[in-house]
N, C-alpha and C positions, 0 to 999 in steps of 0.2 A: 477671126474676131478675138481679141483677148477678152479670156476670162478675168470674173471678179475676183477682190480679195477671198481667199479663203485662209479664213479664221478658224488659230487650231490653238485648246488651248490643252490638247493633252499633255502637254511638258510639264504642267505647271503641279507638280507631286507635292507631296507634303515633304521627302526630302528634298527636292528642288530648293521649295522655301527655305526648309529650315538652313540649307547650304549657305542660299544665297541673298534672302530678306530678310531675316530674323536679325544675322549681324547688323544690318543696316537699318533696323526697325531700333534695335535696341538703343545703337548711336543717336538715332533720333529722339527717340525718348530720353535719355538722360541730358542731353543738349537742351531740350526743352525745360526740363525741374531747373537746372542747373543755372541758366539762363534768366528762369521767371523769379528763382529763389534770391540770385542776386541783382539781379534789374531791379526786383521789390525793391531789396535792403538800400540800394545805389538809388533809388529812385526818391524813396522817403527820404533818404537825407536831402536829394537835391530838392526837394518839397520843402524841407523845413529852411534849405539853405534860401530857397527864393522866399520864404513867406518872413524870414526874419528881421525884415524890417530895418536891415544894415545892407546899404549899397556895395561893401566891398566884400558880401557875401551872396549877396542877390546877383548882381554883376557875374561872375564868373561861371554860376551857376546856368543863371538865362542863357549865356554865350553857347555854354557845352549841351544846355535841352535844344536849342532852335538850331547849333550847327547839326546836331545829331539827325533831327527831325528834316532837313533840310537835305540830307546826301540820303542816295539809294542805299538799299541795304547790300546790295550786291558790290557796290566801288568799298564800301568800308571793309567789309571783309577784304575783298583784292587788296588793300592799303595794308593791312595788319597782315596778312599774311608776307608779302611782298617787304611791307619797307620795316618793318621791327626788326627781323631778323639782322637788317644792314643794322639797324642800329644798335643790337646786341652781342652781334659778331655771330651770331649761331641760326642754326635753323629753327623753328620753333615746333613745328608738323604741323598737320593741314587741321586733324581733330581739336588739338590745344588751343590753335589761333583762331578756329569756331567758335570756342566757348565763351575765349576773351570778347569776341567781338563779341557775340549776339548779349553777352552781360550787360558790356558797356552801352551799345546802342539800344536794347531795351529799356535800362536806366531812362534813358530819356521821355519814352513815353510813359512807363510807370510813374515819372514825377509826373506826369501832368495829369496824372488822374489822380496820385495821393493828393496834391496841391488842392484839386477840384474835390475830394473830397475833406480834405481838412478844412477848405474852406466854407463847406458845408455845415458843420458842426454851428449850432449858434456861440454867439462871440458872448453872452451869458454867461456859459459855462467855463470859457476858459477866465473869464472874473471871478467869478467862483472859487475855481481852485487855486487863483492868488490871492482872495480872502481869506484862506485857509490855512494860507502860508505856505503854500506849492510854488517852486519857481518855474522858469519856462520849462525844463526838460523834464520834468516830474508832472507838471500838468498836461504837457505833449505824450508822456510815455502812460500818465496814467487812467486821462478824461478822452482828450481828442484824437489821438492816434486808434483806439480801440473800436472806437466809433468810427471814426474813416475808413477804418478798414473794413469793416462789416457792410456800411454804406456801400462801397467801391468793389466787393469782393464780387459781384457778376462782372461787372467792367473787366475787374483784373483779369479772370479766368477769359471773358472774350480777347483779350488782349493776350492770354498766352495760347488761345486758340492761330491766332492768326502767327503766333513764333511759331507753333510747331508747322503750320504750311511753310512758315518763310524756311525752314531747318534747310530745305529742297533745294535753297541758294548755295549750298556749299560744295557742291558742283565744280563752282568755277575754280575752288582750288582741291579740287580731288578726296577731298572727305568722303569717307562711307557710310551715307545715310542710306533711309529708305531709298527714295529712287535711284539711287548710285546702286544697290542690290539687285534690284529690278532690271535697268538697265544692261549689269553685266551678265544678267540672267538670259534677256531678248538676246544680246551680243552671242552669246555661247552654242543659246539654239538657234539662230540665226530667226528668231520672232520677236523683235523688236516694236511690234505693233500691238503684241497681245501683251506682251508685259507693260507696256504703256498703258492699255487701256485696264489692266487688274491694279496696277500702283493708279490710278485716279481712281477705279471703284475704293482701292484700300484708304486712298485719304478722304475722301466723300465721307464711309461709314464712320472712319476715327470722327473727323471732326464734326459730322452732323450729328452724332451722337454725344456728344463733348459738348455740342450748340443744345440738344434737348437738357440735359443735365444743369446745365447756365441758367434755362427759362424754368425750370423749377425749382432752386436755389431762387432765384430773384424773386417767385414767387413766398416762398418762406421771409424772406426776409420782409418782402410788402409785409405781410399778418405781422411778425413781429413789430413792425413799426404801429 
């Protein structure tokens, strides 16, 4: 009769890690900031580009959130990495064409929560601040942008909770993230099944801990309100 699995997970040292996760922890985490920090930026402009109330800025805008929103996040990567290169002449590497991507395809969803929270704001206030003599970028930068963001900033952080899971898609073009570490780790000791199951314990603790952080934040911000 065969025996059962027998799960070993003495390989798993603290140099082990530091060898073969940590590099690929780190990648994930700056992918992540790098990512959320410019999707923000990329994302409120596309916010302010759809709410501006001119079709041939609106137009373009809506095109690039709903194509974005619309394709896996696994083929756009494949795309960027794959077809830019043809079209730059060069290779790009698999970490740089992560970064590009996960920017640009977060952009997308980040507008549609600045959008929803600018939309938020009552419309009051932005008369206000053209009573004042504020024009639109001065009243956006100075009344309703600061407030939307605050409004939005649990959204935001769930929404960079689920990039830093998605980081794990860069796989398909060879980047060294967390599981790429792990994995070469299971490969090397030939325990492919215990490193699987400590990279899902490791991304459980990050992000469920990152998810309690979110629910007490949202609750300050309730009181504030």
């Amino acid at each position: 009769m065969a025996s059962g699995l027998q799960l070993d997970f003495s390989f798993l040292t603290a140099d082990v890690l530091a060898s073969y996760v940590s590099k690929g922890l780190w990648f994930s985490v700056q992918l992540t900031l790098v990512a959320m920090v410019g999707g923000i930026v990329l994302g409120t402009l596309l916010a302010l580009l759809r709410l501006s109330g001119k079709k041939w800025l609106e137009m373009p805008a809506a095109l690039y959130v709903n194509t974005m929103r619309s394709i896996p996040l696994v083929m756009v990567i494949l795309w960027f990495f794959l077809l830019i290169p043809l079209l730059i002449g060069q290779p790009m590497g698999a970490e740089l064409s992560a970064v590009i991507t996960f920017t640009l395809f977060e952009a997308a969803y980040f507008a549609e929560i600045m959008r929803a929270g600018i939309q938020s704001i009552p419309r009051g206030q932005v008369h206000a601040g053209y009573a004042v003599g504020m024009n639109y970028r001065q009243t956006m930068q100075l009344i309703v942008l600061p407030q939307a963001f605050r409004n939005m900033l649990p959204v935001l952080m769930t929404q960079t909770i689920i990039l830093f899971q998605d980081t794990s898609l860069v796989y398909a073009i060879g980047a060294y993230d967390l599981l790429k570490g792990f994995e070469i780790a299971g490969k090397n000791f030939n325990r492919p099944v215990e490193t699987y199951l400590v990279a899902t314990v490791v991304y459980f603790v990050i992000c469920f801990t990152l998810s309690m952080l979110v629910k007490r934040l949202q609750k300050k911000i309730a009181i504030i309100r």
